[in-house]
C-alpha atoms as one frame of an Amber mdcrd trajectory, in Angstrom:
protein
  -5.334  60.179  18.472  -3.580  57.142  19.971  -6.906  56.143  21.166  -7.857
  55.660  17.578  -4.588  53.905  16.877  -5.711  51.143  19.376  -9.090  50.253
  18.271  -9.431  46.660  16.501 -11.977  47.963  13.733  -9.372  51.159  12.442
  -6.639  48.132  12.271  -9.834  46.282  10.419 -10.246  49.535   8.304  -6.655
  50.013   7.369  -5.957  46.423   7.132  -9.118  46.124   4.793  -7.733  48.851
   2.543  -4.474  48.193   2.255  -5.701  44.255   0.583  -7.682  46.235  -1.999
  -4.938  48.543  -2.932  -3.097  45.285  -3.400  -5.540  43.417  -4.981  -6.131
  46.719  -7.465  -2.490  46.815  -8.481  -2.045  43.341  -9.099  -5.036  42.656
 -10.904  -4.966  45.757 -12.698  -7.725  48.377 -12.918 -10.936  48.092 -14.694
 -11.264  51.905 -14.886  -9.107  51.655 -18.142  -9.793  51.159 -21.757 -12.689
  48.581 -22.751 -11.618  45.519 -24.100 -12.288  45.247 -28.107 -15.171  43.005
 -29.014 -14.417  42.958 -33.012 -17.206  41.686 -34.856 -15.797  40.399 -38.499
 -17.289  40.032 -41.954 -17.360  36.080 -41.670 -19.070  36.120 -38.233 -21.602
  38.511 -39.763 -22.143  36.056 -42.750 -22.204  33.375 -40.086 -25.117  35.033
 -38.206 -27.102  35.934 -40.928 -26.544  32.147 -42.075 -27.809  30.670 -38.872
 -30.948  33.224 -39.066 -31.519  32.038 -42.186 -31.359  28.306 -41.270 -34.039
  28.733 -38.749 -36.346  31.572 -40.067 -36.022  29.959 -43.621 -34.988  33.406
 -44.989 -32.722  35.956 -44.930 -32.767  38.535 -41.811 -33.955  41.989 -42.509
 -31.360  44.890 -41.647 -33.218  45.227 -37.823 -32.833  41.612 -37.329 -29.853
  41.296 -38.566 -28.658  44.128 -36.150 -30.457  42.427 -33.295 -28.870  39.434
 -33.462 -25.163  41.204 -33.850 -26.431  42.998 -30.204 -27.322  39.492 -29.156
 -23.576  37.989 -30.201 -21.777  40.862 -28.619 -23.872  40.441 -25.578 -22.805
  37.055 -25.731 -19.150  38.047 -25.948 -19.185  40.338 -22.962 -20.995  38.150
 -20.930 -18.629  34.831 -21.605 -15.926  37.153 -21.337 -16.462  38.398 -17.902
 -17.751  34.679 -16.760 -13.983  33.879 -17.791 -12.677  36.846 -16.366 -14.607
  35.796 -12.424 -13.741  31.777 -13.299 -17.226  30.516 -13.561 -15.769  27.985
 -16.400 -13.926  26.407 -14.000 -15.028  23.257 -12.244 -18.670  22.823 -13.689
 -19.043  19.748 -14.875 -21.591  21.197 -17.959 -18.658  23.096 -19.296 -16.316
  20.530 -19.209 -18.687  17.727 -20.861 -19.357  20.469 -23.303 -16.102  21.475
 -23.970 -14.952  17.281 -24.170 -17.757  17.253 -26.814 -16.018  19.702 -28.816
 -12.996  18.185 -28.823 -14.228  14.493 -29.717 -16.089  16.514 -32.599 -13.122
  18.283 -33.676 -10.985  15.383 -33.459 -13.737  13.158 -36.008 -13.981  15.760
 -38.357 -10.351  16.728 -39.155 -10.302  12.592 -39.871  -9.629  12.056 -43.644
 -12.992  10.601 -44.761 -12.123   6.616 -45.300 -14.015   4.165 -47.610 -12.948
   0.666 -46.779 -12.367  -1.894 -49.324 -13.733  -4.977 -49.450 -11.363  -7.160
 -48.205 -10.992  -4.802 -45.210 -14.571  -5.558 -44.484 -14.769  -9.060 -45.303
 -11.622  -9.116 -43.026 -13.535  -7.760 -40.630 -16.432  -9.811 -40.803 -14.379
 -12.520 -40.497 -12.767 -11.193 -37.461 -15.846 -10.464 -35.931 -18.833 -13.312
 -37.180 -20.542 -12.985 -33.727 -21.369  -9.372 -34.299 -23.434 -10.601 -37.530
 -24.920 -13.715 -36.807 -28.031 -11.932 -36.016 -30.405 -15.064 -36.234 -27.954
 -18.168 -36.834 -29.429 -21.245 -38.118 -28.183 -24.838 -36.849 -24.637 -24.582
 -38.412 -23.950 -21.175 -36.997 -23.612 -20.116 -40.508 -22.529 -16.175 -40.444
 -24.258 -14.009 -43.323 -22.344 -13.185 -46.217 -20.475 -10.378 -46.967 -23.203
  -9.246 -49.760 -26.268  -9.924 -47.885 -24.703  -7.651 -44.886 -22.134  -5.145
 -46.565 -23.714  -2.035 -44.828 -24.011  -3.632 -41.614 -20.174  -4.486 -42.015
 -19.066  -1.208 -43.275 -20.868   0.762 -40.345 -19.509  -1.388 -37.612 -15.785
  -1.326 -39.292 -15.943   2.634 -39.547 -17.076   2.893 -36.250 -14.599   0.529
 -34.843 -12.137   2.256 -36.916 -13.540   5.900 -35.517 -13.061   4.306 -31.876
  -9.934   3.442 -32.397  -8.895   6.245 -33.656 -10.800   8.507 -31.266  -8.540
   6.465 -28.418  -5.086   7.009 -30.137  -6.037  10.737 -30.014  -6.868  10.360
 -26.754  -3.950   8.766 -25.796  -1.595  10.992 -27.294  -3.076  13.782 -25.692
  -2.773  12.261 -22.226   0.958  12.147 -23.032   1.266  15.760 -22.333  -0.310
  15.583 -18.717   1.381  13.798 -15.310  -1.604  12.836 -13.493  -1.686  12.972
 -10.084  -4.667  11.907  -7.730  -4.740  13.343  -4.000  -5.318  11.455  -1.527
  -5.918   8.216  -3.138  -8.881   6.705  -1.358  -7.875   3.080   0.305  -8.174
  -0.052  -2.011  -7.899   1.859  -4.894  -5.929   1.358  -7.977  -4.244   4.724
  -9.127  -4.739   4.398 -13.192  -2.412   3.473 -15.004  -0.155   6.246 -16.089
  -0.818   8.395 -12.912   1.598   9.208  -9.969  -1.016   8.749  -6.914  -0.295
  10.362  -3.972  -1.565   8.688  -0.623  -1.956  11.303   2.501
């Protein structure tokens, strides 16, 4: 028996199931009850809408059930990618998930018409984005030869800025740190770099 007691790979063994035990009663046991996947009403109507979007018609009852597997296949499988921490650090999840946001953030925007002295403000703020062919003088279209050209560019300036105030008050919530700061870099402004 102490012979046992001695050798490296019972230490291993013990060792080895003493981490799992650990690991089992901190992390909980998957033996238990399944998590729900609830599929609703309105993500049933949303389903059938998308079918219907592509197929140009309404799914029959089979394909309708197929694609209700397919989204709770979907569920269990983005679940349990969450659950092992495959969303973190890919770089396709994150753009993906920035895209959301930015798409979010647009369309909870109040829808804006500008008025026309905004845009011949504008234009008068900002001749050198219009002069698309200027003649001798420089002369800068007119308001009515180029009102849709104007009222683009303002709404998208407008959407830009608004897009960075959004952005800005969001980085308000975050202290950004960058470790180690490579040499003969700036840190960005806002951020508490950390040199090692």
């Amino acid at each position: 028996m102490n012979r046992w007691l001695r050798e490296p790979l019972v230490h291993f063994l013990l060792l080895g199931a003493a981490l799992f035990g650990l690991y089992a009663a901190l992390n909980g046991d998957d033996s238990g009850a399944p998590e729900d996947i609830v599929v609703t009403t309105g993500q049933i109507e949303n389903i059938a809408a998308a079918f219907t979007r592509v197929w140009l018609r309404p799914p029959t009852p089979d394909e309708l059930k197929e694609q209700i597997d397919l989204y709770v296949t979907e569920e269990a499988l983005s679940r349990e990618a969450i659950r092992l921490g495959l969303d973190r650090n890919d770089a396709v999840i994150r753009s993906r998930l920035r895209q959301k946001m930015e798409f979010l953030n647009e369309n909870i925007a109040a829808p804006y018409e500008p008025s026309e002295t905004e845009l011949a403000d504008y234009l008068a703020k900002h001749p050198d984005q219009f002069a698309v062919e200027p003649d001798a003088n420089g002369r800068v279209p007119a308001l009515d030869e180029i009102h849709g050209q104007v009222r683009r560019e303002f709404l998208n300036a407008r959407r830009l800025e608004a897009h960075q105030r959004f952005v800005d008050d969001l980085l308000r919530k975050y202290r950004v740190t960058i470790q180690p700061l490579p040499p003969g870099l700036a840190p960005p402004a806002g951020s508490a770099a950390v040199n090692q």
